[in-house]
N, C-alpha and C positions, 0 to 999 in steps of 0.2 A: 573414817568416812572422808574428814577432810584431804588425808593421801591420795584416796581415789578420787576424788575431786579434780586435786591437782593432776594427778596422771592422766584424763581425763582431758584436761585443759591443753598440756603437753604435747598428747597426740596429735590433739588439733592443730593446734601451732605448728607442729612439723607439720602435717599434713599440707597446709598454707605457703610453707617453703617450698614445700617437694611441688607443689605447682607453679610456685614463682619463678625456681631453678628450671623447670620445665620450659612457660613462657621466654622465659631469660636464655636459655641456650637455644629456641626457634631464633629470637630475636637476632641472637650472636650472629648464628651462621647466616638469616636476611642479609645481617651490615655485610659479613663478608664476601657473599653473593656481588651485591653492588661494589663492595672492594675492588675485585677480582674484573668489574665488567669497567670502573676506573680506571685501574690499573693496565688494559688495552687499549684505552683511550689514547690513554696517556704515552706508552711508547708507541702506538700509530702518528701519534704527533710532534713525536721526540722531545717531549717532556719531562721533567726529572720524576721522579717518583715520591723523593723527599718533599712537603712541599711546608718547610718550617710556620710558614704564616699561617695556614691555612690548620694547622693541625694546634694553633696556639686559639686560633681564634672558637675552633671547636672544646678547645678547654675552658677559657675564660668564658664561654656561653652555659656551659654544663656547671660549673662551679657555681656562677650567680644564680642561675636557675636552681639550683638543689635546696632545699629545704631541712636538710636534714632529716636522721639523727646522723651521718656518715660527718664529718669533719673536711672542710675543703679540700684539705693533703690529701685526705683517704678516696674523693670523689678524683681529684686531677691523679694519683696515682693508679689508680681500678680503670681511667679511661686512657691513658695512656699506656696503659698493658693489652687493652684491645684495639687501641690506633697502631701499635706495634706488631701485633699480630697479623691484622688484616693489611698490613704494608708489604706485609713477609709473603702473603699469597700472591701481590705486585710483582717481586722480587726480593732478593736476598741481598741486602745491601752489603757491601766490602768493605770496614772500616777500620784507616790505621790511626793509630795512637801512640801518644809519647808513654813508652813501656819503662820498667819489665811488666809484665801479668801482675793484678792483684794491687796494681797503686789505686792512687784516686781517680788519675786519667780515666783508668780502665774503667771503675767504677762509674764516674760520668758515666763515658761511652756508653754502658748497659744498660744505665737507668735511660740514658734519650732513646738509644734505638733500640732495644730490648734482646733478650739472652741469646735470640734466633741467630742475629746479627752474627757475619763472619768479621775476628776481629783479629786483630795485626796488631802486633805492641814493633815500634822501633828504637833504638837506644838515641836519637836525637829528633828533636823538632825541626832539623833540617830535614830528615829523611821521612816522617810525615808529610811535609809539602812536598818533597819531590814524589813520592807515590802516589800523591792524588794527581798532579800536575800530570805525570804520565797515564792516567786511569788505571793504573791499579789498583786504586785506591776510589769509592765512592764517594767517602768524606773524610776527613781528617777531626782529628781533638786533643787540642793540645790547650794547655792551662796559659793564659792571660796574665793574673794574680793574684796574692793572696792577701786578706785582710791583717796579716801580721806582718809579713813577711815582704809585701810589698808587688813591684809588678815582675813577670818573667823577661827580661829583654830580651830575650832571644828572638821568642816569639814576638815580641816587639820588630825586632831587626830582621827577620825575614819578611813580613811583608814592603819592608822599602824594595826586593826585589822581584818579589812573587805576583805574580797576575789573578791569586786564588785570592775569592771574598770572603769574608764571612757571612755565614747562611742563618747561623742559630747562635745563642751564647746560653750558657746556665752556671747558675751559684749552687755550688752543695755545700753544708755546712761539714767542716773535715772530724767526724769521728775515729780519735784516736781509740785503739786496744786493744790490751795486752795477752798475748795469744800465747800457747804453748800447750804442752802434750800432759801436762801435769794437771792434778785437779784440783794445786791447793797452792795460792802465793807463796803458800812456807817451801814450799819445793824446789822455787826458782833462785840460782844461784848467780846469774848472770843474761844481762837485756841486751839485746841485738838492735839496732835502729837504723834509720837514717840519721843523718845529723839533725835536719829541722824537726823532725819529731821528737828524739831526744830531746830538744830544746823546749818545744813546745808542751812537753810533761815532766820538765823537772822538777818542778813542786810536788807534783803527785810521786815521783816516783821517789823524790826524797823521804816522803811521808811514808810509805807504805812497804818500801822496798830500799829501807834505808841498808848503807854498804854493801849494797850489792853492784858490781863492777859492770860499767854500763860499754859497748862494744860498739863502733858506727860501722855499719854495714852499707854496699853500694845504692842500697835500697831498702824500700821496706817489703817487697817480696824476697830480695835477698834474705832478709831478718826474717821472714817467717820461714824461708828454705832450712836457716840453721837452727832455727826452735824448732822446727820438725826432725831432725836429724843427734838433736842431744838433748836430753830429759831433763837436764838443770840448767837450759838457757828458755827464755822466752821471747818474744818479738812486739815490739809496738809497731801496728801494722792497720790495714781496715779490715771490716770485719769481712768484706771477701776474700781475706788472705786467709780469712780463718777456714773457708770453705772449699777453696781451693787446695790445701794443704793439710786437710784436716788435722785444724789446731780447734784445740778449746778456747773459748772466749773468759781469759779469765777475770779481767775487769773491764768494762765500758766506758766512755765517754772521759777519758782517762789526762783528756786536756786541759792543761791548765785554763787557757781562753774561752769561756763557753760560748763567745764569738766569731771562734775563728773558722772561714770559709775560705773557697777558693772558686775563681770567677772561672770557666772555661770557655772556648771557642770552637764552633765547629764549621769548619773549611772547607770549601768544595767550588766549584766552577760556575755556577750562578746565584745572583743574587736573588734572594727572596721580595715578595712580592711584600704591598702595607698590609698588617695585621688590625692597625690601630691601634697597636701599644707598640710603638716600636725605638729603636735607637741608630742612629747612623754614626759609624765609626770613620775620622778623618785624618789622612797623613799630609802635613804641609808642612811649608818650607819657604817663612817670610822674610823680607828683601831688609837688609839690616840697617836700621834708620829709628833713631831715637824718636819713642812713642809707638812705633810696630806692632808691637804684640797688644796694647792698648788699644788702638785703631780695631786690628781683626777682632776682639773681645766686641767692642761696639756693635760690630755688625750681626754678631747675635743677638745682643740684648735689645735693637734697634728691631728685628723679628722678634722677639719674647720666646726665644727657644734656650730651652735651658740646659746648660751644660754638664755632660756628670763626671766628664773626666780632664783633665788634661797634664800629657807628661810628654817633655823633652827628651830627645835623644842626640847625641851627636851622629854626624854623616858618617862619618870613617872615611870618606873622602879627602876632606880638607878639613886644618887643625881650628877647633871654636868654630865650626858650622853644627846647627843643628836644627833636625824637625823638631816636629810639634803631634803628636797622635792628639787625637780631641773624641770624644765621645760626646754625643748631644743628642737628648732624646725626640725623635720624628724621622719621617722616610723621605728620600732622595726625590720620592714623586708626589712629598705637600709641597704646595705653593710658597711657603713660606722657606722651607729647603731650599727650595730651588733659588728662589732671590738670594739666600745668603750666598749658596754657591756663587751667583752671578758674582758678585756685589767682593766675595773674596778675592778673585781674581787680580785686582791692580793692587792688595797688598802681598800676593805671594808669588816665590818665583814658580811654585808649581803646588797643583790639589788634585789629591788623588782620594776618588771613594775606595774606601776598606769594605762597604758594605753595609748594607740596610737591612735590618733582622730583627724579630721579637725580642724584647727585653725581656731577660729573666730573672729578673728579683720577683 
């Protein structure tokens, strides 16, 4: 009795979804009706289609609003796969990345603009900026830095030349794992890596996969190319290399750090509008006079804007010259920006905005 009871209950409850799914896919195609009628606005106007602030501030309003039982991640991930979607009915944005296929760049990349996206891997962060610069490229994403590892200078050192801002930035935490065509550790006779993942699972792989001869490969899609290709090697790699190359996922989260992330950038030709969570990225280059960099520090704290980054480079110009990259969280058009801007001026020899964008922590 009580079986059918339950079975009884069951049906109901489906029944209850089969209507939700129902409402829920009117609903879908509504937003994307109004997408689509957006998205002519927008290029009669000559407007980007991207519009990072505005699609941050549509998350940060759904997330506080939600109630649960769905978990924030699961409410910001389910609406950013239908922000993604309904951009696609806009257009189909172009995007190149610091490659090969199947790293973490790439992985960003798919998680912000979603699977639709046409995407472009190039073998340097030079030639990411030069393909958006020339528009063949709609945005660029190339990684910043990482929490162990430190900052990428490269990416650093292209924008003291490049005209391109940053539009968007996002943190993903880097899941390492160990991929191969086998379905059982005892199998694996030999691990293909990059160097820094190597590095960053040597504990683990001491532990688990002790004397087994470890291989640094160009890459870590490299490392998954050769775990697909020989049955007693495996790859630490992401788990999109797994899917790419269909590898088996043979252990997860395989990192020794279970903090370690990687900051990325995504680049393109306009700046982003205030979200009200945002961050402004700054390249300067202060006039060299004992107390200098003391002085410019002043002039933020003198506003109460707080700083989240700041790292030196030298010019390559001339020997013991160097900028200054600054991160500070607020947008180029608060009030209070704006004075420090002013106010920077008589301590440097030049200030350049990198751009004003949604912070993504």
């Amino acid at each position: 009795m009580k079986e059918k009871e339950s079975d009884k209950e069951l049906d109901a409850l489906r029944k209850k979804i089969d209507g939700l799914d129902d409402q829920l896919l009117r609903l879908l195609n509504e937003r994307a009706r109004h997408a689509q009628k957006v998205g002519e606005i927008k290029i009669q106007r000559k407007e980007e289609i991207y519009a990072s602030n505005r699609e941050r501030q549509i998350l940060d309003r759904l997330v506080a609003e939600s109630q649960g039982p769905l978990p924030e991640e699961s409410v910001e991930e389910i609406f950013r796969a239908i922000i993604n979607n309904c951009r696609l009915l806009q257009k189909r944005l172009r995007i190149a990345y610091f490659g090969p296929e199947a790293t973490f760049t790439h992985l960003a990349a798919t998680k912000h603009f979603g699977q639709a996206a046409e995407y472009v891997p190039f073998k340097s962060i030079a030639d990411v900026f030069d393909e958006v610069e020339r528009d063949r490229a709609d945005y660029g994403v190339v990684p910043i830095e990482n929490s162990t590892e430190g900052v990428v200078n490269h990416t650093h050192d292209m924008f003291m030349e490049s005209n391109l801002v940053i539009c968007a930035e996002r943190e993903d935490k880097i899941s390492q794992c160990l991929l191969g065509v086998q379905d059982s550790l005892k199998k694996v006779k030999l691990v293909y890596s990059h160097t820094q993942p190597l590095a960053q699972c040597r504990h683990w792989l001491d532990a688990h996969l002790p004397g087994v001869a470890l291989h640094e490969a160009a890459s870590t899609a490299d490392a998954a190319a050769h775990a697909a290709l020989d049955p007693a090697a495996a790859a630490v790699a992401s788990p999109l290399a797994a899917e790419i190359y269909s590898l088996n996922i043979l252990a997860s989260n395989i990192q020794d750090s279970p903090h370690n992330a990687t900051r990325f950038l995504i680049i393109g030709k306009k700046m982003a509008g205030p979200s009200g969570r945002d961050k402004t990225s700054v390249l300067l280059s202060i006039k060299d006079r004992v107390g200098a960099l003391h002085d410019l520090l002043m002039v933020f704290k003198e506003e109460k804007l707080n700083l989240t980054k700041i790292e030196s480079r030298p010019t390559k110009k001339r020997a013991w010259e160097y900028v200054f990259f600054i991160d500070v969280e607020g947008h180029v058009a608060d009030a209070n920006m704006k004075r420090v801007l002013d106010k920077l001026q008589p301590h440097c020899l030049f200030v350049k905005i990198l751009g004003s964008y949604p912070r993504g922590d």
